[in-house]
C-alpha positions, -999 to +999 in steps of 0.1 A: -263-356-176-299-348-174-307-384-181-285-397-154-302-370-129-336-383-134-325-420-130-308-407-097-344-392-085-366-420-098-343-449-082-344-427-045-381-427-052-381-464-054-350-469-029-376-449+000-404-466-015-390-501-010-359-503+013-375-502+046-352-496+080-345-534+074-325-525+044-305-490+054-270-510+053-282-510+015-292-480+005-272-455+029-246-447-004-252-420-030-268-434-058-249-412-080-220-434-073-228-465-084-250-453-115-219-435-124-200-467-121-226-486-141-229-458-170-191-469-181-208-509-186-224-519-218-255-542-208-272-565-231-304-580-220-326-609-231-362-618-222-359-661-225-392-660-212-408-646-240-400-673-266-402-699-245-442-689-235-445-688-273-430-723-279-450-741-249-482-725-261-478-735-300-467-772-288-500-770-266-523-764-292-507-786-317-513-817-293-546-805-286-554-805-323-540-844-327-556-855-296-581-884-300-606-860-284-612-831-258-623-857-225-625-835-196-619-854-162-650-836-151-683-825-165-698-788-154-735-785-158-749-743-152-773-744-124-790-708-137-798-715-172-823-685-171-805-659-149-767-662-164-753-634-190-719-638-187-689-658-173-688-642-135-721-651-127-726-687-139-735-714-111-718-745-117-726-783-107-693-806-111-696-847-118-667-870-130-671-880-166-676-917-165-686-916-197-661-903-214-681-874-231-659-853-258-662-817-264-667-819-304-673-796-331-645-769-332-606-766-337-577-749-313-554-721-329-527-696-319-537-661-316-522-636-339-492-630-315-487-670-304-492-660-269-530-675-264-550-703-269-581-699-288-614-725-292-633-719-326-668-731-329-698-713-330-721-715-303-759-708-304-762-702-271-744-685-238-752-716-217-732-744-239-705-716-247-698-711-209-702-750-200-677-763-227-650-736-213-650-748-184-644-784-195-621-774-222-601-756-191-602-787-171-590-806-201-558-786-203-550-780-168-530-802-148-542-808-113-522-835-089-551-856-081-536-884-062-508-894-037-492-921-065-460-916-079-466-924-114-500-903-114-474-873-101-443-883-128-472-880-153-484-845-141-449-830-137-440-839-173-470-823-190-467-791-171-429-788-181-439-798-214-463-771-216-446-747-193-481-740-172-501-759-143-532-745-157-555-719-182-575-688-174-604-682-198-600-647-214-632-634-201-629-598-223-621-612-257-642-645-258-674-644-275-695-666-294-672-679-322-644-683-300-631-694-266-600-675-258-577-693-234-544-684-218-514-702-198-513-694-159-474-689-170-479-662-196-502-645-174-473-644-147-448-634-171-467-606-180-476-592-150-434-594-139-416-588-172-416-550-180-408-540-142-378-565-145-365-551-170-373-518-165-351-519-132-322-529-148-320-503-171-325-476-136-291-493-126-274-463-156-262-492-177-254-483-211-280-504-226-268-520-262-292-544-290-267-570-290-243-595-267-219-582-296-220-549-282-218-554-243-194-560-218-221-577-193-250-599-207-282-602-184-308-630-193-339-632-174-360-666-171-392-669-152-397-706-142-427-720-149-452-719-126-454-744-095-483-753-071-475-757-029-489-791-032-462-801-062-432-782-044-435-805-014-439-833-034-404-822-051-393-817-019-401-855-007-379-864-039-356-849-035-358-832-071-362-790-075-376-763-100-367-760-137-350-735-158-356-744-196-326-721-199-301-738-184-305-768-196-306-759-239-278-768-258-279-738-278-269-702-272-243-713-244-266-717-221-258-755-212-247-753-181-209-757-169-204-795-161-178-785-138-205-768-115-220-806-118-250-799-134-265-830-150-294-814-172-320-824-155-341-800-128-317-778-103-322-796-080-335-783-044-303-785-022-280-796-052-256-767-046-250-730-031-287-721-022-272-714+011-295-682+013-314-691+047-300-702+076-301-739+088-302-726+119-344-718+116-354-753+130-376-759+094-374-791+083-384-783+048-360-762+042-333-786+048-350-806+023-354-773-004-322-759-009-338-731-029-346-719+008-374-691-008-391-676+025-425-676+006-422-712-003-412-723+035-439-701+048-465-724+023-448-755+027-442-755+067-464-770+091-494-754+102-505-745+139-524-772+157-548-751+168-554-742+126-558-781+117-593-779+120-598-744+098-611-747+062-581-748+039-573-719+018-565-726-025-529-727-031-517-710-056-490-716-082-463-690-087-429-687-105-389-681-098-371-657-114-333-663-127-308-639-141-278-651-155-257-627-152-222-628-181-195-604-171-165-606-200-148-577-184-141-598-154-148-635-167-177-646-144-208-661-154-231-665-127-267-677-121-290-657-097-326-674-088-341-649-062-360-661-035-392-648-037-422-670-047-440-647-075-478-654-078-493-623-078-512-632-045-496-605-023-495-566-035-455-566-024-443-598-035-433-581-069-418-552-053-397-573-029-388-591-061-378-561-072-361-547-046-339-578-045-326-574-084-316-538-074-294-544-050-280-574-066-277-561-099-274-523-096-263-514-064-237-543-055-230-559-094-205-579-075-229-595-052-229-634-045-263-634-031-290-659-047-257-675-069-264-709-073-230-719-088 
């Protein structure tokens, strides 16, 4: 009882926090109710993210140890030899590397947990340590460079192979033995995957260690991460986002080929990703049947009088799924939420949030964001 009480106060905390007038259809019930209700379902939940971050990142630095050699595309040359000490305030000059000029002496390992890269080679100096991260990190990202199709084809391919569109450089934990790298994907999966879970467990589910065990099985999967520029080339294509998950042959997670799914991406505007209205006069999202507001709001055409502005960076984010097995009432259904996750704005994650409440919590029976 006491338990259920504090789950009652601490999901009104978040309810006021989050809900907004836009949302008081939602939340104008008693909690009480429907954590009740939920107290009487055994839940089983499942992280797929976490093993497959682990499996990208091993096959990563196995292909970077068999490669014929670390070429970066580009070469970075410090400016301020004398004046840098550390990462944030080294001055950079960038030139293409005609030559072809390797980063040699060292070898690429997992870290003791599998979830980051790291360089080992000792360095004599801060100067070459600082230069050769940044062309090992423009070795193993994956930029779109160019407007042809095979050049894209090949781009797409390594970062579903690897599950990332680029590395960060561990700034804290590098020093002069190693370089310490990590995937822009793991770094988003961190940053989401303790508050997802933790608000399913506020729904008052009886939370069990097994699919054994429950009567609902929840399984979370964080897309890898996409760029604006590679979204609207999808979108030209006609092709959509991926969910590793969805498409494994193993742990019955191949999807139903009744609901026509033919293994390759979900594709944008394949099926029920009816979430936004066609009705808004975008032409993009007629294209992206994913419809995510964040996405249009990248994708769609900018003012005239903003064509001459300096461009701002895009930057990648991720899509979440839950799949979502009820064997109480014999429905299996995929959820992928419509908010465009990369950590850019401070609500993004709580309207993520927000969104998994109410669909999973408040309203279990909810359609919304079903894509079959």
């Amino acid at each position: 009882m006491k338990s259920l009480i504090i789950k009652i106060a601490i999901l009104t905390a978040i309810m006021f926090g989050l809900s907004g007038c836009a949302h008081k259809k939602v939340y104008n019930g008693d909690p009480s109710i429907y954590l009740k209700n939920n107290s009487k379902t055994k839940v089983y939940y499942k992280d797929f993210s976490e093993d497959l971050a682990l499996k990208a990142t091993k096959k990563l630095v196995e292909d970077l140890n068999g490669s014929a050699g670390i070429i970066s595309l580009n070469l970075f040359t410090i400016t301020n030899p004398n004046e840098v000490s550390s990462f944030r305030d080294a001055k950079y000059t960038v030139a293409k590397n005609d030559l072809g000029k390797k980063v040699e002496g060292g070898k690429f390992k997992l870290s003791s947990d599998g979830t980051k890269i790291i360089f080992e080679k000792q360095y004599n100096n801060l100067v070459s340590r600082l230069e050769e991260y940044q062309n090992i990190a423009n070795y193993i990202s994956f930029p779109i460079i160019s407007g042809d199709i095979k050049d894209f084809a090949s781009v797409v391919n390594k970062r579903d192979t690897y599950l990332t569109t680029k590395v960060h450089v561990d700034q804290e934990n590098s020093d002069m033995q190693e370089l310490i790298f990590f995937t822009r994907y793991s770094g988003l999966h961190n940053l989401v995957k303790n508050d997802i879970k933790k608000q399913i467990e506020l729904g008052g589910w009886e939370m069990v260690d097994s699919p054994e065990k429950a009567d609902k099985e929840i399984y979370f999967e964080l897309s890898r991460d996409y760029d604006p520029v590679e979204l609207r080339y999808l979108a030209a294509l006609k092709k959509g986002i991926k969910f590793s998950s969805l498409e494994s042959d193993t742990n019955k997670f191949k999807f139903y080929e009744n609901q026509g799914y033919n293994g390759d991406h979900i594709v944008i505007g394949q099926s029920a990703m009816d979430l936004a209205s066609a009705s808004n006069g975008n032409v993009v999202s007629a294209v992206i049947g994913l419809t995510v507001a964040g996405v249009f709001s990248l994708l769609s055409d900018k003012p005239k009088k903003e064509e001459n502005k300096p461009k701002k960076q895009e930057v990648s984010g991720s899509f979440v799924s839950l799949r979502v097995i009820d064997k109480v009432k014999k429905t299996d259904n995929v959820k992928i939420y419509d908010t465009f996750f990369d950590n850019v704005k401070a609500d993004t994650k709580k309207d993520l949030l927000r969104k998994i409440n109410e669909t999973i919590n408040i309203d279990p029976d909810s359609k919304e964001y079903n894509i079959n």
